[in-house]
C-alpha positions in Angstrom: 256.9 178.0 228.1 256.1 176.0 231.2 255.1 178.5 233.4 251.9 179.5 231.9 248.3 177.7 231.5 247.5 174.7 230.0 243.9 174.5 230.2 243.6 175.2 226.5 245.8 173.8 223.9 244.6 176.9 221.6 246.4 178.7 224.0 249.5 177.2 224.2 250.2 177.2 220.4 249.1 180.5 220.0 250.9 182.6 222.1 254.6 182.9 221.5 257.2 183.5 224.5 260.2 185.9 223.4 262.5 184.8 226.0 262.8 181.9 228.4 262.5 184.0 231.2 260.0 187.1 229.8 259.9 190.6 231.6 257.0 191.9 233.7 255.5 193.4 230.6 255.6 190.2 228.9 254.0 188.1 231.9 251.0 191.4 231.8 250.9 191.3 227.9 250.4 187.4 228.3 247.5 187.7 231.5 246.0 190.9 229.1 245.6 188.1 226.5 243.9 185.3 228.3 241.3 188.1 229.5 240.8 188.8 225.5 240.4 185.7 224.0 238.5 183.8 226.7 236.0 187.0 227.5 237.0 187.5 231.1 237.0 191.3 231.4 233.0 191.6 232.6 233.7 189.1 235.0 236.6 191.0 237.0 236.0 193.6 239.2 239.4 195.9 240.0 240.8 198.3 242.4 238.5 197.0 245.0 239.7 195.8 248.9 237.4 192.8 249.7 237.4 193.9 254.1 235.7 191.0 254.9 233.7 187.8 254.3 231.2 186.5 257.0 229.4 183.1 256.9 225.7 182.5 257.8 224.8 179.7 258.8 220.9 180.1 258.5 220.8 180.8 254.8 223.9 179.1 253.9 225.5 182.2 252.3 228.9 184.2 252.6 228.4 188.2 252.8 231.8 189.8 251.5 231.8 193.5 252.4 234.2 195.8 250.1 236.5 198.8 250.5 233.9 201.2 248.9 231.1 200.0 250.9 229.5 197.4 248.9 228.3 193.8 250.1 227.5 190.9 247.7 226.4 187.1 248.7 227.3 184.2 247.2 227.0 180.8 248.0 230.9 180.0 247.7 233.6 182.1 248.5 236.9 181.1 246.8 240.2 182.8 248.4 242.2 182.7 245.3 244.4 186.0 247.1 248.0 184.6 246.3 250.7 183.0 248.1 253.0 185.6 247.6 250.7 188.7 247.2 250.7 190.5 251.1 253.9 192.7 250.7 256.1 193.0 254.0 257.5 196.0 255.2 260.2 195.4 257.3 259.6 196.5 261.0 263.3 198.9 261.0 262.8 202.3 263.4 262.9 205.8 261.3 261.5 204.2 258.1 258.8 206.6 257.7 262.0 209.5 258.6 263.4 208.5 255.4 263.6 211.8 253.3 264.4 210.2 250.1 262.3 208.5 247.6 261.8 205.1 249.1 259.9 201.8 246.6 259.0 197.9 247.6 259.9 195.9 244.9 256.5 194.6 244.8 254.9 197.8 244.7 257.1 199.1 241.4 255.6 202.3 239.7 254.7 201.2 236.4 257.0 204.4 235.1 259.5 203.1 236.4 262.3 204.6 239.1 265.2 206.9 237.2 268.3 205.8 239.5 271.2 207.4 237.2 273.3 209.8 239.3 271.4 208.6 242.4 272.7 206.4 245.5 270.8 203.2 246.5 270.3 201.3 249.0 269.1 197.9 248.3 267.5 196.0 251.8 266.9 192.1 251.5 269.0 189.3 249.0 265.5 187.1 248.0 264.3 186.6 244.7 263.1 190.3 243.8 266.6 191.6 245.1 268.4 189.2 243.3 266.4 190.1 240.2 266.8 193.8 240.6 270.3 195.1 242.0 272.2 194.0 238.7 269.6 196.4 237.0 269.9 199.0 239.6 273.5 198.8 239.4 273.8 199.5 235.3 272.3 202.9 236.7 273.3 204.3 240.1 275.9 206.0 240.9 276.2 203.9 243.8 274.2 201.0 245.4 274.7 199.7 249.2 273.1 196.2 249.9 272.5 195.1 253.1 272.3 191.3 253.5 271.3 189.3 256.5 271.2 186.2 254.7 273.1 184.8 251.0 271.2 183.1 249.5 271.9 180.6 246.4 271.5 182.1 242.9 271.3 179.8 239.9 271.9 182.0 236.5 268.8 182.2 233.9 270.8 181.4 231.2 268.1 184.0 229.5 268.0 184.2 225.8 265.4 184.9 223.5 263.6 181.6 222.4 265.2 179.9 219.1 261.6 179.3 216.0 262.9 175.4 216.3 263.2 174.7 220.0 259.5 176.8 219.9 258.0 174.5 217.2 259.4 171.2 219.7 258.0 172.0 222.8 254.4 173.1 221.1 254.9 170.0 219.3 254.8 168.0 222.1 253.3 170.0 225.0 251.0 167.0 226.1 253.5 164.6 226.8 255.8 167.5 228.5 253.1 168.5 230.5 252.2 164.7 231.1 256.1 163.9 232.4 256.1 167.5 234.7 252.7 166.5 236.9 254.8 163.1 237.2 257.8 165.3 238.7 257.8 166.4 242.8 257.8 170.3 241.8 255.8 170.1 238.7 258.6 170.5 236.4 259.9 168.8 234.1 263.5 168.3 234.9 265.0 165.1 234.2 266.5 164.0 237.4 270.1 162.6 237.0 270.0 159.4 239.9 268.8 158.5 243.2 271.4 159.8 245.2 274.6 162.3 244.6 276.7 160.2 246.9 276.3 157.1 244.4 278.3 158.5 242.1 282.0 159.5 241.6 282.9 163.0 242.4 283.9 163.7 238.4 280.7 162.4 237.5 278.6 164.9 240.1 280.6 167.8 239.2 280.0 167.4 235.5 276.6 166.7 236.0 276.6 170.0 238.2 278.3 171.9 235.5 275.8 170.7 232.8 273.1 172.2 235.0 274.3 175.4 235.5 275.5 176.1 231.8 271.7 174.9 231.0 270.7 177.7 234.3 267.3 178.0 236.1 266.0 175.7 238.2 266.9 172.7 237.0 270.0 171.7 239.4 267.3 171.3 241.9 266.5 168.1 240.9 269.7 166.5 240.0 270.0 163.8 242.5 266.8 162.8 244.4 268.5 163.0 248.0 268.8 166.7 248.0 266.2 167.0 250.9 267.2 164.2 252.9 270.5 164.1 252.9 272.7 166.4 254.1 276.4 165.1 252.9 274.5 165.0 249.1 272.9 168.1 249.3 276.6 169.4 250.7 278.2 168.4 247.5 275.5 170.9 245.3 276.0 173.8 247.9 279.8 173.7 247.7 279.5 173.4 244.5 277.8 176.6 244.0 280.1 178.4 246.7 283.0 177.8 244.2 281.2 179.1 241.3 280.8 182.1 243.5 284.0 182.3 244.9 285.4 182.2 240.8 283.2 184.6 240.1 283.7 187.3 242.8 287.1 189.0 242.5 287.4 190.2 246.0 287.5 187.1 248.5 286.1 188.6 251.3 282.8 189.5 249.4 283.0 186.1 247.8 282.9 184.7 251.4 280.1 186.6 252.6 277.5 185.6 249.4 278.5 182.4 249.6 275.9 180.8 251.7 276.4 178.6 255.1 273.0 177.4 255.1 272.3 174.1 252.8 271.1 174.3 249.4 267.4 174.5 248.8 267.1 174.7 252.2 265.8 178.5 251.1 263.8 179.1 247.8 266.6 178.8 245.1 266.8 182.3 243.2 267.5 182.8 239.3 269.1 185.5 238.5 271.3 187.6 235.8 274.9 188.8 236.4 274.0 188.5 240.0 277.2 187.8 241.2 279.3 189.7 238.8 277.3 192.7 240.2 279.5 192.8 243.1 282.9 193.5 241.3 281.3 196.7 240.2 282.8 200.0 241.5 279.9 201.6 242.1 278.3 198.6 244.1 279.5 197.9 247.8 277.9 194.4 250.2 277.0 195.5 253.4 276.4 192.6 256.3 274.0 192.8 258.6 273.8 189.1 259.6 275.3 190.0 263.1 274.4 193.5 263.7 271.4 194.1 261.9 270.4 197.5 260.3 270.4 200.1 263.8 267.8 202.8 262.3 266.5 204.5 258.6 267.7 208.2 259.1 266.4 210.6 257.4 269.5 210.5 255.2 270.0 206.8 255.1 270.9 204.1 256.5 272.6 202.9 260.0 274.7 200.2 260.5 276.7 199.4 263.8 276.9 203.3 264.1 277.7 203.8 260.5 275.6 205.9 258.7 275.3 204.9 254.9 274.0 208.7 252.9 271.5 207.5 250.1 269.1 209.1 248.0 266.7 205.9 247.1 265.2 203.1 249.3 264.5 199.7 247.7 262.7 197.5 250.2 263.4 194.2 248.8 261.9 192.0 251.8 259.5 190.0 250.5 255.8 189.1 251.4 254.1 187.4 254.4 253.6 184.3 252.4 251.0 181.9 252.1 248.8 183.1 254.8 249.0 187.1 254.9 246.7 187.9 252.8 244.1 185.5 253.8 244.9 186.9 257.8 244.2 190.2 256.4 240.7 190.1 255.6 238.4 189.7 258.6 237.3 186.0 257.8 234.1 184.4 259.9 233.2 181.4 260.0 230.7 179.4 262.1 229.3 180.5 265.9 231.5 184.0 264.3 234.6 182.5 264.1 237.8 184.5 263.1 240.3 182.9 260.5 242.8 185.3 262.4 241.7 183.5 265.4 241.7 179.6 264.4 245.6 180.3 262.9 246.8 182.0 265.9 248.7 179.3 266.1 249.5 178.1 262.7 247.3 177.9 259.8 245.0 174.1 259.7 243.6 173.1 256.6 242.3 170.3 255.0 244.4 169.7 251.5 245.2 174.0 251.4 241.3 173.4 250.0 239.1 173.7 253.1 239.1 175.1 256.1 237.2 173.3 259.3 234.4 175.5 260.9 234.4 177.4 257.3 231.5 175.8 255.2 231.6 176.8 251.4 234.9 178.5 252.0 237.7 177.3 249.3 241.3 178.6 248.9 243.2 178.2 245.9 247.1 176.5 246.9 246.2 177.3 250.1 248.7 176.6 253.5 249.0 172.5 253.5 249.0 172.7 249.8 252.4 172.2 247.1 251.9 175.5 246.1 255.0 177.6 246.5 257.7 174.1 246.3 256.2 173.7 242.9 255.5 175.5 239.3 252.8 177.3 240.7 250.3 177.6 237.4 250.0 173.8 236.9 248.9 173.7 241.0 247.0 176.8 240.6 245.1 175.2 237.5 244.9 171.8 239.5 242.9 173.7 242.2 240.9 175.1 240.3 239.6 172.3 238.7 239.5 170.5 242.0 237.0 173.2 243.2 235.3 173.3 239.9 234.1 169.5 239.9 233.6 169.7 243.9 231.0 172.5 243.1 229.7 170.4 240.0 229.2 167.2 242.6 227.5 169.7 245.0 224.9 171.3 242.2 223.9 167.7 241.3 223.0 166.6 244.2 221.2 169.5 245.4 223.4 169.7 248.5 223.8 173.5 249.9 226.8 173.0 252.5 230.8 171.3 252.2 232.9 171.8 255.0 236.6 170.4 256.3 236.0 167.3 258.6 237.8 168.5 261.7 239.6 165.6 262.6 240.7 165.3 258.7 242.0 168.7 259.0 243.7 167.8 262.4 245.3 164.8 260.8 246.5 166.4 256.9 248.0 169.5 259.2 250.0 166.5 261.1 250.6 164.9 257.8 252.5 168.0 256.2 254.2 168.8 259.4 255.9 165.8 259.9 256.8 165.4 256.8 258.3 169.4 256.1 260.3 167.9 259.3 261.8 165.3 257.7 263.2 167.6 255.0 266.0 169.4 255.3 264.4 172.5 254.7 263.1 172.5 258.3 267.5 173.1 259.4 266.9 177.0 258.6 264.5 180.4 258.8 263.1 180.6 255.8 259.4 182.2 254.4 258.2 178.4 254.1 258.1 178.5 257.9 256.9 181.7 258.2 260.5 183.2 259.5 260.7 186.3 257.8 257.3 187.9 259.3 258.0 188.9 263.2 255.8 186.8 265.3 254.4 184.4 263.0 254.5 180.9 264.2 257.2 178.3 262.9 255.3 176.4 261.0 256.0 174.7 257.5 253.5 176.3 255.3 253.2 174.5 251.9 253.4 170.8 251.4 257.0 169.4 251.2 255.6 165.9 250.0 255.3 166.4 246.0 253.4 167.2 243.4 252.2 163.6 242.3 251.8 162.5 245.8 249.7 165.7 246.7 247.3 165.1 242.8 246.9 161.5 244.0 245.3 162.2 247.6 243.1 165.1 246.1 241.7 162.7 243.7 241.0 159.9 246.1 239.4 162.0 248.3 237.0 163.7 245.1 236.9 159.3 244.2 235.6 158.4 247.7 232.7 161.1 247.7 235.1 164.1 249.1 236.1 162.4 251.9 237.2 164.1 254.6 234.8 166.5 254.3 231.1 167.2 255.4 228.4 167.4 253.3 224.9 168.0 253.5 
């Protein structure tokens, strides 16, 4: 109920959630909705590649060229492409050998994939893994995963929503809403004290166990010290190692998914039975975190010269986050400059709104923005109406052109670096930082500095006249 819009209070006590976490048909029956009843269809075009978007400078105008062969011109161009939305493919010899039937989790036929009888191999332990191989498993005959890294995974608790705890939180969705934006992810969990090390060990652990009976996210924000200390964010991961290691009959497999890297050091998964997945029969853990996968053969896959027969694929690996799909339209700014080219190094923005030497250009939780660290409708919608009043400002004052102040840029892009430094995120490969695409610079993508503390510069800036940024 917190993960969807809040732009219209119609909405929210209108639509009705069936569970706390709803299924992919749920989330498209919910997006099929909003298109209904706010008239959005005409406006959407679909099943079209936008190639590229080039700026001129003379008329003050982007021309975005299409797939198909179409070009349109507009006087703003707003990126709103995703931060998770260009799918990886993991760069593993003999994948295109594979004889099987081979599916991305992001790319899912709508019909679905019929796994009974079938052997599976599963590749990655992320969020869509985590989410899929306890389904997978309820249907294969037998399902390999190979995992380079654990990960931590926090059960959903799922269960369909009780007509009273509904008729609560529509009751008083303003002041929920209110108390999230006041909260560092743009959630509202209630956060237990300033520090886990300020507190008896009893008192932690039943705080710890309160939060995992409630599942989700919300151990995240048990004790504010999580990121910046690593003896109190130690007592949360061992905690959740022990849950795993009760869980998990055989030790061995316990040991390897219970993860050596810090807790939310890597985007903490939700998930159902996860765990219990692996005392299955027909489910066997594979570890690649010191030999990798060798080669896909044409009948599988090979490990350390082991070769692992299947008859299915399932690429869970993830997406080049916050950046791919921006790098993968041919982006030009002024004097013809490439986006491709500006972030060779790492992407530099102003906010995650504006881009320096790209007038007119916005992107919605662009790279410097919250984004991906938080509840990502509330900073989606907080974007958008960011951009929305900028553009108002703009129309009113007859001015044609707004672009990133360089030296802004050059001082937000130190701004979020030294603080994702500071964090202890920056102690492992992760996505945030770009690790999981070969050859992509180390760099901390989204803003590790909070919700509130991210609202509070945007609005200063809009306050002082947009500051920060060029106008004319």
């Amino acid at each position: 109920m917190f993960y969807s819009y809040q732009f219209s209070e119609e909405l929210q006590q209108e639509w009705d959630w069936p569970e706390r976490y709803p299924a992919q048909a749920d989330l498209a029956a919910y997006a099929n909705h909003v298109a209904d009843r706010f008239e959005l269809w005409p406006d959407i075009q679909f099943e079209t590649r936008v190639e590229r978007a080039i700026w001129d400078d003379e008329t003050c105008l982007w021309t975005v060229e299409t797939g198909d062969g179409a070009t349109l011109s507009a006087r703003f161009c707003i990126m709103a492409t995703g931060c998770l939305s260009a799918v990886n493919y993991p760069e593993i010899d003999g994948l295109e050998d594979f004889a099987g039937e081979t599916y991305h989790t992001a790319h899912w036929p709508e019909a679905g994939v019929d796994f009974v009888g079938k052997r599976v191999a599963v590749i990655g332990t992320g969020s869509s893994g985590v989410q899929s191989i306890p389904v997978i498993a309820d249907h294969a005959a037998h399902m390999h995963v190979f995992q380079r890294t654990a990960n931590y995974v926090m059960p959903a608790q799922n269960r369909p929503m009780a007509p009273d705890e509904v008729a609560e939180i529509k009751a008083n969705y303003p002041a929920l809403r209110a108390k999230a934006k006041q909260s560092f992810s743009g959630n509202y969990f209630p956060v237990a004290g300033p520090s886990a090390l300020a507190v008896s060990e009893e008192e932690r652990n039943r705080e710890y166990e309160a939060r995992w009976a409630m599942g989700g996210l919300a151990i995240m924000a048990t004790y504010a010290d999580f990121q910046t200390s690593e003896a109190a964010n130690e007592t949360a991961s061992e905690f959740i190692r022990n849950k795993i290691r009760a869980i998990v009959d055989d030790p061995e497999v316990a040991e390897l998914l219970a993860p050596k890297q810090l807790f939310l050091c890597k985007r903490l998964c939700v998930g159902t039975d996860y765990y219990d997945t692996y005392n299955r029969d027909n489910v066997t853990l594979v570890d690649i975190s010191e030999v990798g996968i060798d080669r896909i053969t044409p009948k599988g896959v090979a490990v350390d010269g082991d070769e692992f027969e299947v008859d299915i694929l399932v690429l869970a690996t993830g997406f080049d986050a916050v950046t791919g799909a921006l790098k993968r339209i041919d982006i030009r700014g002024t004097d013809a400059l490439r986006l491709q080219d500006k972030w060779a190094d790492g992407p530099k923005s102003y906010l995650g709104l504006g881009i320096a030497g790209f007038p007119n250009l916005f992107t919605v939780t662009g790279p410097g923005s919250p984004s991906v660290l938080t509840n990502m409708i509330p900073s989606i919608e907080q974007h958008v109406e960011w951009i929305s009043d900028c553009i108002e400002h703009m129309c009113a004052r007859h001015l044609s052109r707004i672009e990133a102040d360089a030296d802004a840029e050059a001082a937000w892009v130190a701004h979020v670096n030294d603080i994702g430094d500071q964090t202890l995120r920056a102690t492992c490969q992760s996505w945030y930082f770009g690790s999981n695409i070969p050859g992509k610079p180390r760099v901390i993508l989204p803003y590790a500095g909070g919700f509130p503390a991210y609202t509070k510069k945007c609005d200063a800036v809009a306050a002082d006249g947009y500051s920060g940024f060029v106008l004319r």
